[in-house]
LUMSE-138433 format. One record per residue (C-alpha): y, x, z; residue in three letters; residue number from 0. Coordinates in pm, 1 decimal. Last residue first. Example, Ala and Ser with C-alpha at 12.3 -4.5 7.8 and 13.67 -1.06 7.14 Angstrom:
// residues 2
-106.0, 1367.0, 714.0, Ser, 1
-450.0, 1230.0, 780.0, Ala, 0
***
This chain:
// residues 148
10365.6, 10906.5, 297.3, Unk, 147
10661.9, 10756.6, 127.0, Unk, 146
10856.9, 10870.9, 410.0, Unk, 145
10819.0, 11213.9, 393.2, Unk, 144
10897.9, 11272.5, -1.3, Unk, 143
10566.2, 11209.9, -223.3, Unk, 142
10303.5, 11493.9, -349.5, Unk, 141
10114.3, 11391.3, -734.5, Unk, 140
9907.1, 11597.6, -886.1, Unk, 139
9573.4, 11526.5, -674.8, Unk, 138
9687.2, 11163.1, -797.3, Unk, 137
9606.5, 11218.6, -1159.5, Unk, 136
9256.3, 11362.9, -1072.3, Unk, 135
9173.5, 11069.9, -855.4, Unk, 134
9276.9, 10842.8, -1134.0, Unk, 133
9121.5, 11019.1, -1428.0, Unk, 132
8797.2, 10978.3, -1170.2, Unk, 131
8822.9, 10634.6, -1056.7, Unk, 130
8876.8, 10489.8, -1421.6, Unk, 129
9047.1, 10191.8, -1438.8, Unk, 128
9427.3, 10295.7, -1401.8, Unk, 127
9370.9, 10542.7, -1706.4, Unk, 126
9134.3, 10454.3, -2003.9, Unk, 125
9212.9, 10064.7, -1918.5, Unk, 124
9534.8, 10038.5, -1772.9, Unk, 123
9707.9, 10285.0, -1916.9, Unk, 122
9515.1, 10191.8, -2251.4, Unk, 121
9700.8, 9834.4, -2275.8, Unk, 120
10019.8, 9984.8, -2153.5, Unk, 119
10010.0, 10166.8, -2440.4, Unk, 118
9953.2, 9845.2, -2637.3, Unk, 117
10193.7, 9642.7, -2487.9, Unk, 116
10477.3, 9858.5, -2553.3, Unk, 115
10549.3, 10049.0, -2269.2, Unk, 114
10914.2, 9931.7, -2242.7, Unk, 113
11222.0, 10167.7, -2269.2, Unk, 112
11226.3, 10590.9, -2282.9, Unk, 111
11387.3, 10628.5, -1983.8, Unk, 110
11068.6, 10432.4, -1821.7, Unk, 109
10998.2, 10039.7, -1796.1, Unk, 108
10654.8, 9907.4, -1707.9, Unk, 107
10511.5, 9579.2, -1717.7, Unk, 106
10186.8, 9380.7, -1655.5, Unk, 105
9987.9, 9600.4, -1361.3, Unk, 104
9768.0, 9364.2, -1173.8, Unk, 103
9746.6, 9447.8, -802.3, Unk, 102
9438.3, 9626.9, -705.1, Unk, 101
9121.3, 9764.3, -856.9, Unk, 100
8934.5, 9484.5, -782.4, Unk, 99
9250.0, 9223.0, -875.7, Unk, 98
9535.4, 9122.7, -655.5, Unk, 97
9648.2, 8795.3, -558.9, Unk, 96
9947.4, 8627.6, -672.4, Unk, 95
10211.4, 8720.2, -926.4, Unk, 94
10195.9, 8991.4, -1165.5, Unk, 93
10324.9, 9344.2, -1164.2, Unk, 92
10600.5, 9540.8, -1287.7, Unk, 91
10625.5, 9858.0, -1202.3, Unk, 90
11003.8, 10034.3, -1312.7, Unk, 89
11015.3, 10416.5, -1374.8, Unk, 88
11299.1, 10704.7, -1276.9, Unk, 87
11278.9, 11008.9, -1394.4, Unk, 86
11421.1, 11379.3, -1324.9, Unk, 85
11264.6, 11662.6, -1507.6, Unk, 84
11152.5, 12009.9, -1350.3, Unk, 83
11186.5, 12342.8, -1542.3, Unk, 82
11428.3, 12485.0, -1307.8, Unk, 81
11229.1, 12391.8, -1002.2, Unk, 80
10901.3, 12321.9, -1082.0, Unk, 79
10739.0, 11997.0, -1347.2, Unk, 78
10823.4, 11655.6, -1293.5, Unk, 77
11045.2, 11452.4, -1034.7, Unk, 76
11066.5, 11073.7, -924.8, Unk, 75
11217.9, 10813.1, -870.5, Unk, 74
11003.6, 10474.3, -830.8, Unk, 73
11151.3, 10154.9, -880.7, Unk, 72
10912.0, 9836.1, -751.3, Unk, 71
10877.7, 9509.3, -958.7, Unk, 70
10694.6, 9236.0, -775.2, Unk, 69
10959.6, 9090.1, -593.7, Unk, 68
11220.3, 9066.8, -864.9, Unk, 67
11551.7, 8968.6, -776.6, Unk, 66
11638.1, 9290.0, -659.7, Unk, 65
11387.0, 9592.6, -762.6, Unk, 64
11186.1, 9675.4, -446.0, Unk, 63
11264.3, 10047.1, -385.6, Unk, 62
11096.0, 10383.9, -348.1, Unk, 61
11206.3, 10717.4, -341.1, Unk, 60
11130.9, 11055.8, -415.4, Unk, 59
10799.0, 11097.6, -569.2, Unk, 58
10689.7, 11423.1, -678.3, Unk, 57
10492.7, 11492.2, -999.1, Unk, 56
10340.9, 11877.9, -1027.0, Unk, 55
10291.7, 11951.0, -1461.8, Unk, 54
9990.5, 11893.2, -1575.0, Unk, 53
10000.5, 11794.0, -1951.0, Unk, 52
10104.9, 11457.7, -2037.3, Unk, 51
10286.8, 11219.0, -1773.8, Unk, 50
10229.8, 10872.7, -1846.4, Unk, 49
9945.6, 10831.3, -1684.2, Unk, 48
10041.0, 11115.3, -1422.4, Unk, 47
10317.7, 10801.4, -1287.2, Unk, 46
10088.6, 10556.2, -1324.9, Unk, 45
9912.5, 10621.4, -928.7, Unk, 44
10254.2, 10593.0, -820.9, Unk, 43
10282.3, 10224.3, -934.8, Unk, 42
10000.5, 10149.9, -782.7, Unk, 41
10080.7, 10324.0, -430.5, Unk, 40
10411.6, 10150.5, -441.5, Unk, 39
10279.1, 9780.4, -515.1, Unk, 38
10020.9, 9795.0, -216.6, Unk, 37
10275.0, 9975.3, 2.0, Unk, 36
10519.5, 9670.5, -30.1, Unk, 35
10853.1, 9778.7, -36.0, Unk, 34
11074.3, 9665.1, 206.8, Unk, 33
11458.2, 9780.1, 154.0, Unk, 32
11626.4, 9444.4, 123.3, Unk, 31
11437.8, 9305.1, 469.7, Unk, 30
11542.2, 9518.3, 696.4, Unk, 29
11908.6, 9520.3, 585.4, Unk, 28
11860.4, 9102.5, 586.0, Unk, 27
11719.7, 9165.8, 895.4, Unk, 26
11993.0, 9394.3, 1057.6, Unk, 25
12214.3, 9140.5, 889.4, Unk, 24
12111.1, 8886.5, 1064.4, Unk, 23
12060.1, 9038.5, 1395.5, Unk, 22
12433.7, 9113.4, 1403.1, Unk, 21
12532.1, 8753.3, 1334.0, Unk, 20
12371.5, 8674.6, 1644.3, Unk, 19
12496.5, 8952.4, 1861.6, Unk, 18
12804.2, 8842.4, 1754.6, Unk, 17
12782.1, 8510.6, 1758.7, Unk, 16
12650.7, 8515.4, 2197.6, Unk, 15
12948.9, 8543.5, 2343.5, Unk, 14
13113.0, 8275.5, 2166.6, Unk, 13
12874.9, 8036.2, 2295.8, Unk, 12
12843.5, 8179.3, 2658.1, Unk, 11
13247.3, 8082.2, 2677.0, Unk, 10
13522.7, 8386.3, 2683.1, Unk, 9
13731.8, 8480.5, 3003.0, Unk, 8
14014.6, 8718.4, 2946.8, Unk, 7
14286.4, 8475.9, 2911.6, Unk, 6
14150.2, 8122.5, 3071.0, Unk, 5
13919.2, 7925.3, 2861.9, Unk, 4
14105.6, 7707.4, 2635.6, Unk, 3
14012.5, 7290.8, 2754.7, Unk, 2
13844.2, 7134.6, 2536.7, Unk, 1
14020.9, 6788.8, 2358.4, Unk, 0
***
């Protein structure tokens, strides 16, 4: 049997949970809201792929989608002010390492539903592939503070 410690006193060990339990769910907070830049930056270079015409594109916010550690969920903005359309747009890319132009683009879902595989096909060959469509696509798109 262990003797109580007297009122007011506490032991080292019981001292210490809290700020251990609190550093565990800092990192677990830390931790759910990572995005990886790679992933981010690709899937923000689709977003003028599948916007026609050339209407502004700002990115809002970023976010890993849970569960799936290669899928990132971008929301996002077209067009200016009262004209401008709200979307939001799932990446989904394939495990392991990254090809020459990056990581490996095999999914996307928009408010429309699932590139089909053939449009997704041709955004990655006529659109993600091509250094100049790319470059041009990008000079469209601005992104919220910190996405920068």
């Amino acid at each position: 049997m262990t003797a109580k410690p007297a009122s007011g006193e506490t032991t080292s060990r019981a001292r210490g949970r809290p700020r251990v339990a609190g550093l565990v769910v800092l990192l677990a907070l830390l931790g759910c809201d990572r995005v990886d830049p790679d992933l981010r930056e690709a899937c923000i270079a689709v977003l003028p792929g599948l916007e026609e015409g050339e209407a502004p594109i700002f990115v809002r916010a970023a976010s890993p989608v849970s569960g799936h550690g290669n899928a990132i969920r971008l929301l996002w903005r077209s067009g200016m002010e009262r004209d401008a359309r709200r979307h939001e747009t799932v990446c989904v890319f394939a495990d392991g390492a990254a090809g020459a132009g990056g990581p490996t683009l095999i999914g996307v879902h928009t408010e429309q539903g699932t590139l089909p595989l053939a449009r997704l096909f041709v955004l990655r060959r006529f659109w993600l592939d091509d250094p100049n469509l790319r470059a041009a696509g990008l000079a469209r798109v601005t992104r919220a503070e910190d996405l920068r």
